[in-house]
C-alpha positions in Angstrom: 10.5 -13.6 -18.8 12.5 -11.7 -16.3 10.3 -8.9 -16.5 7.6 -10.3 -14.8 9.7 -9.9 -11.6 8.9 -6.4 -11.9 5.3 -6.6 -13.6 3.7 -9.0 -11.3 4.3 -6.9 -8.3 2.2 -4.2 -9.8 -0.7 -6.6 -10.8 -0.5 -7.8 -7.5 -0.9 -4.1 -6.0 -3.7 -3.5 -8.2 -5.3 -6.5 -7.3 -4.7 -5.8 -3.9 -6.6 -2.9 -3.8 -9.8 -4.2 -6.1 -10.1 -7.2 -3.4 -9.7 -4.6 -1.2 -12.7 -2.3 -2.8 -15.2 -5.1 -1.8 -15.0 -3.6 2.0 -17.2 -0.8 2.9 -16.1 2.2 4.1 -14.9 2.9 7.2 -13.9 -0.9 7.6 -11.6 -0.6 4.3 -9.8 1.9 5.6 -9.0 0.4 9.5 -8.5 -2.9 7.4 -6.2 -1.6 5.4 -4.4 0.2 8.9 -4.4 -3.0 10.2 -2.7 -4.4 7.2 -0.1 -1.6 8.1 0.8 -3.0 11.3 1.2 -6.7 10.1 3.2 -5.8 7.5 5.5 -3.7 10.2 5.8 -7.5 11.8 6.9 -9.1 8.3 10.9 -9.7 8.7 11.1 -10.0 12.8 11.7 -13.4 13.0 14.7 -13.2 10.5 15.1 -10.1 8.9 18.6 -9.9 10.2 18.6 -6.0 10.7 18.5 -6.6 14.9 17.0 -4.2 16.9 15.9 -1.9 14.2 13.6 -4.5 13.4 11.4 -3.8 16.6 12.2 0.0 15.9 10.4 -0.4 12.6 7.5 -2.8 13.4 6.9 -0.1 16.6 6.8 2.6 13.6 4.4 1.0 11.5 2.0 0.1 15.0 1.7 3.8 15.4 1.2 4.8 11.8 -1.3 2.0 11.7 -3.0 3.7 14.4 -2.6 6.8 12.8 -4.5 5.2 10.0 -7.3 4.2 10.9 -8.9 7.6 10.8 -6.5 8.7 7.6 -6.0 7.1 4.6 -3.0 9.3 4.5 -1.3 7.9 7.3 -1.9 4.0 5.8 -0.4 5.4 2.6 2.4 6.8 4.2 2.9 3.1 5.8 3.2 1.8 2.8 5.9 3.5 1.9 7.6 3.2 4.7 7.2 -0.8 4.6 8.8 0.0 0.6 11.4 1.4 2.2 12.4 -1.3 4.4 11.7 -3.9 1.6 14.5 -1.8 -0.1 16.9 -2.1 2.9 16.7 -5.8 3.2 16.7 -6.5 -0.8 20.2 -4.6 -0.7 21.4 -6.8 2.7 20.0 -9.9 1.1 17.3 -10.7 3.8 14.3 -11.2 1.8 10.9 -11.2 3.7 11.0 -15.0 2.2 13.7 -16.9 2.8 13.4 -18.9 0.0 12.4 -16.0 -3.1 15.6 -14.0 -3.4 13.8 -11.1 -4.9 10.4 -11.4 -2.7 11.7 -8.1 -0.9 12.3 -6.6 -4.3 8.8 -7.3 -5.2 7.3 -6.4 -2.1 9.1 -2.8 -3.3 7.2 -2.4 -6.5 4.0 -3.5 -5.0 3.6 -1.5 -2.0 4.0 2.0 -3.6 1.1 0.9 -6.1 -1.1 -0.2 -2.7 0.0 3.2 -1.3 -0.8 5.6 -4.7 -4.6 3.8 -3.9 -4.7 5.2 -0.3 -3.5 8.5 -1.1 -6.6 8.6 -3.5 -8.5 7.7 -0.7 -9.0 3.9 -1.0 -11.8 4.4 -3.4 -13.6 1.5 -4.9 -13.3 1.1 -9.0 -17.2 2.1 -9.1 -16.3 5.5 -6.4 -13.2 6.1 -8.5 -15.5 6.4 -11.8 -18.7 7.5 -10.1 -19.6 10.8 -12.2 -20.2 14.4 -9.7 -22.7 16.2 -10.8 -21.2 19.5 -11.7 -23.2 22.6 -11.1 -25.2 24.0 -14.3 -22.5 26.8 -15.4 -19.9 24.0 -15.3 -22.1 22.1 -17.4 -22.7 24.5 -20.0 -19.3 25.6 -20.3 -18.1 22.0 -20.4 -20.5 21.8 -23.4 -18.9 24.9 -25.5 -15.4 23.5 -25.6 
């Protein structure tokens, strides 16, 4: 069963972003940016990387910001925050003290949450919503 160390992140990034669906846009995306800037806060009161610690959660404050008017900019905090969940996995400070590989999994998830924002958040029903496609689409669509 040690794979599910590495599968359960990703159902937890998909689920993640279907609980996440249920808020209407705009709220999902400042949501989501405020997400961001918790998740910059995650290891300051033991992540035992000093000072870079604030350096990083002042990062994520201003990409949240940056987010909530880009669903770019909360993707791209994402992968920052994967980043720094690598860092700490390798220095064996996990963001729970208790879970050796919580950082690890925090790795695998996050890029999953951020794939969702650089598709722009979308809900499951957006994501499969059919666009109409104008008549000479159509038709050629048809002959193939």
């Amino acid at each position: 069963m040690d794979y599910l160390r590495f599968i359960a992140p990703v159902g937890i990034g998909v689920a993640y972003a279907l609980l996440m669906s249920l808020i209407r846009e705009p709220h999902r995306r400042r949501v989501n940016a405020l997400m961001i800037a918790g998740a910059g806060a995650t290891y300051l009161s033991g992540g035992g990387m000093g000072a870079w610690e604030l350096a990083f959660g002042a990062l994520l404050v201003y990409v949240a910001y940056r987010g909530l008017e880009s669903w770019t900019f909360v993707g791209v905090g994402w992968l920052l925050h994967t980043a720094w969940d690598v860092v700490h996995h390798l220095n064996g400070h996990p963001i729970l003290p208790f879970a050796h590989d919580s950082s690890l999994g925090c790795a695998i998830c996050d890029p999953v949450i951020a794939l969702w924002c650089f598709g722009g958040g979308r809900s499951p029903r957006e994501l499969f919503r059919r666009t109409k496609r104008p008549a000479g689409i159509r038709e050629e669509m048809a002959r193939s």
